[in-house]
C-alpha positions, -999 to 999 in steps of 0.1 A, spaced: -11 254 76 -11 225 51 24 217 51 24 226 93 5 195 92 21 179 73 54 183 92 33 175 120 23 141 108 57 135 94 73 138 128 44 116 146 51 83 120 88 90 128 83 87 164 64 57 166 94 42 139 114 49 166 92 36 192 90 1 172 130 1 169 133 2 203 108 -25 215 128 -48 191 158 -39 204 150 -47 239 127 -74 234 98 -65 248 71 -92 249 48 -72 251 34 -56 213 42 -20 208 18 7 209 9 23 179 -6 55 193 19 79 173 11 59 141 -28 65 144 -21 102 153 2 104 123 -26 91 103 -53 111 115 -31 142 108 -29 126 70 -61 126 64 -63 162 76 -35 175 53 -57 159 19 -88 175 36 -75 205 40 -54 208 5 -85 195 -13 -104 226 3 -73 252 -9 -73 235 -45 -109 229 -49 -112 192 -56 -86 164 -49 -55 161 -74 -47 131 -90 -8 139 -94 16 111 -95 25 118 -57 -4 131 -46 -18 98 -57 10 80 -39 7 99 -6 -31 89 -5 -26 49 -14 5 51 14 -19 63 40 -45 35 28 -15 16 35 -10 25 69 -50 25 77 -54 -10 68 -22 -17 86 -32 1 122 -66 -19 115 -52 -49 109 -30 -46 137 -53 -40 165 -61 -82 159 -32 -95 140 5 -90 149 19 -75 121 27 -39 139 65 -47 130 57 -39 90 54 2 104 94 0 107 88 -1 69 54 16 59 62 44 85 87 58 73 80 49 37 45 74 42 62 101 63 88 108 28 57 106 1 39 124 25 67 151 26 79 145 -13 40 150 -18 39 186 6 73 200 -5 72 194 -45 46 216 -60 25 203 -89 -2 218 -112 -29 205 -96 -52 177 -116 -89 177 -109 -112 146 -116 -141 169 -141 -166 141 -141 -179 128 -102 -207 100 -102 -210 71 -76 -194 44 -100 -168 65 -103 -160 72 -65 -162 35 -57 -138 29 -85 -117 54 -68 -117 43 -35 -116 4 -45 -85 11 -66 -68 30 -34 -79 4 -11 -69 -26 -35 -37 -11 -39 -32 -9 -2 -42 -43 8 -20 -58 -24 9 -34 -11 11 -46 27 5 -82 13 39 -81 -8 56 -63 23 41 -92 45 55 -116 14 93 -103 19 91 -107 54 76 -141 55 107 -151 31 133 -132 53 120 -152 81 122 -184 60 156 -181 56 164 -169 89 153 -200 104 176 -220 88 204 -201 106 215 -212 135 206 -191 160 180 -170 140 184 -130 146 167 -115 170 137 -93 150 128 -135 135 124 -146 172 98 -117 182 78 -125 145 50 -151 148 53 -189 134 58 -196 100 22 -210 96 4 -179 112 26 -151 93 16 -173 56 -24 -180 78 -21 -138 75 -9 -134 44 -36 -151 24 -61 -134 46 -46 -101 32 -47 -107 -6 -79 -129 -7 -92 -93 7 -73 -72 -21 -79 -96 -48 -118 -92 -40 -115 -54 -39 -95 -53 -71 -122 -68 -86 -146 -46 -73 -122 -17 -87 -113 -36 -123 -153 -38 -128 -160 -5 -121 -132 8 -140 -149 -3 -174 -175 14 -170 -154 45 -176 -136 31 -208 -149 43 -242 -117 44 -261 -91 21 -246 -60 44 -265 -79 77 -267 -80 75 -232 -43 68 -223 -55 37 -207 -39 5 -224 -6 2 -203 -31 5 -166 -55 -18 -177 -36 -45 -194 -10 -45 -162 -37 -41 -133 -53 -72 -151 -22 -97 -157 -16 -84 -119 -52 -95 -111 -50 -128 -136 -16 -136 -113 -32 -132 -77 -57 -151 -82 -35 -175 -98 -17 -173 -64 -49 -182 -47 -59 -213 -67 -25 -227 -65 -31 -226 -28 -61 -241 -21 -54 -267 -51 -17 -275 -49 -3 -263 -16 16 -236 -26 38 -219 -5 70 -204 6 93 -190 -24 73 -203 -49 43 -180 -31 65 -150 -26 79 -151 -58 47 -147 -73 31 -125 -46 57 -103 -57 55 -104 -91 20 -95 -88 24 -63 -71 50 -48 -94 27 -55 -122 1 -36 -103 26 -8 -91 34 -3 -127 1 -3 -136 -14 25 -109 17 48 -115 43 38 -137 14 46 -167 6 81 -149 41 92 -139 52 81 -179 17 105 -191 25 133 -166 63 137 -163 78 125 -196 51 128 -223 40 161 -214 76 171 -219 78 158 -253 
């Protein structure tokens, strides 16, 4: 039944991929509908509810993990969508959620429960996810804003760079979106040390010295906009420098502890 599902919700984010695809192609003027996408979602969420209730608890494998931030992703995306036009990122996050979702469903892993619950530590949890998320469809938001950058300057620009919002509303957007992570992630970063007794002990060093620099660097981002203007590559450049540091943080740290150290 669990991997029925999702299947199920594999096949609904590939159908609204393809429904996006094909209002670009025939330039519709009028935005796509995402209906698929929030069915595909909805059948997400039932897939971890359901494989939490077969495993007892939630696992916090590497792709487990993944699946979960990836359908953040997609949450805050369909959310974000229903006022801002940035539906065209699901010919990237779509896809992107329907193979962690099925890498996540098809590769079996021993199963790794969280022992100690407490409030601090679900809003940690959930922060860190949503952070994550928000950080994650701002850098995807950042490559696009530069593809469209540089499309301009070509003369005529492709098609998919005509249907895309100005310049100044697709850079308004992005700065929305990680003002909004950067305040979560600092939410998440607080609660976070409340859990650390022994920095090493605890296999912790690597996550929290990375999801820090990757905090130290939005921020950064954020000052040198109000205070100095920044934008374009410069902003990119370092919007995506950012989220590798926090990519690296949230799972190159796990996946090094779980699938290479363990083997030692």
């Amino acid at each position: 039944m669990v991997k029925f599902i999702a299947i199920s919700s594999m096949l609904a984010y590939s159908i609204n991929t393809g429904w996006l695809a094909w209002q670009l192609h025939r330039q519709a003027p009028s935005r796509p509908s995402l209906l698929f996408a929030w069915l595909a979602a909805g059948l997400h969420t039932l897939y971890f509810g359901l494989l939490c209730q077969q495993q007892n608890g939630f696992s916090f494998s590497v792709l487990n993990m993944a699946s979960l931030n990836m359908l953040g992703v997609v949450l805050i995306l369909l959310l974000a969508a229903t006022t801002k036009p940035i539906e065209k990122l699901g010919l990237v996050l779509f896809p992107l959620a329907a193979i962690i979702l099925g890498l996540d469903a098809t590769i079996m892993s021993s199963p790794r429960l969280l022992l100690v619950h407490s409030g601090a530590m679900a809003v940690h949890i959930l922060t860190s996810v949503l952070a994550f998320s928000l950080l994650m469809v701002a850098a995807f938001q950042a490559i696009l804003l530069a593809i469209q950058h540089n499309q301009l300057k070509r003369h005529p620009p492709t098609r998919f760079i005509l249907l895309l919002p100005s310049l100044q509303t697709m850079e308004m957007l992005l700065f929305q979106m990680i003002t909004a992570g950067v305040f979560v992630l600092t939410v998440s970063l607080g609660t976070g040390f409340l859990f650390l007794h022994d920095l090493f002990a605890q296999h912790l060093a690597h996550k929290t010295v990375l999801s820090l620099l990757a905090w130290g660097i939005f921020c950064s981002i954020l000052v040198g906009r109000q205070r100095y203007g920044w934008r374009g590559r410069v902003a990119v450049n370092w919007i995506l420098a950012g989220f590798l540091l926090l990519l690296l943080g949230y799972f190159g740290s796990k996946f090094v502890l779980e699938q290479i150290l363990v083997k030692v």
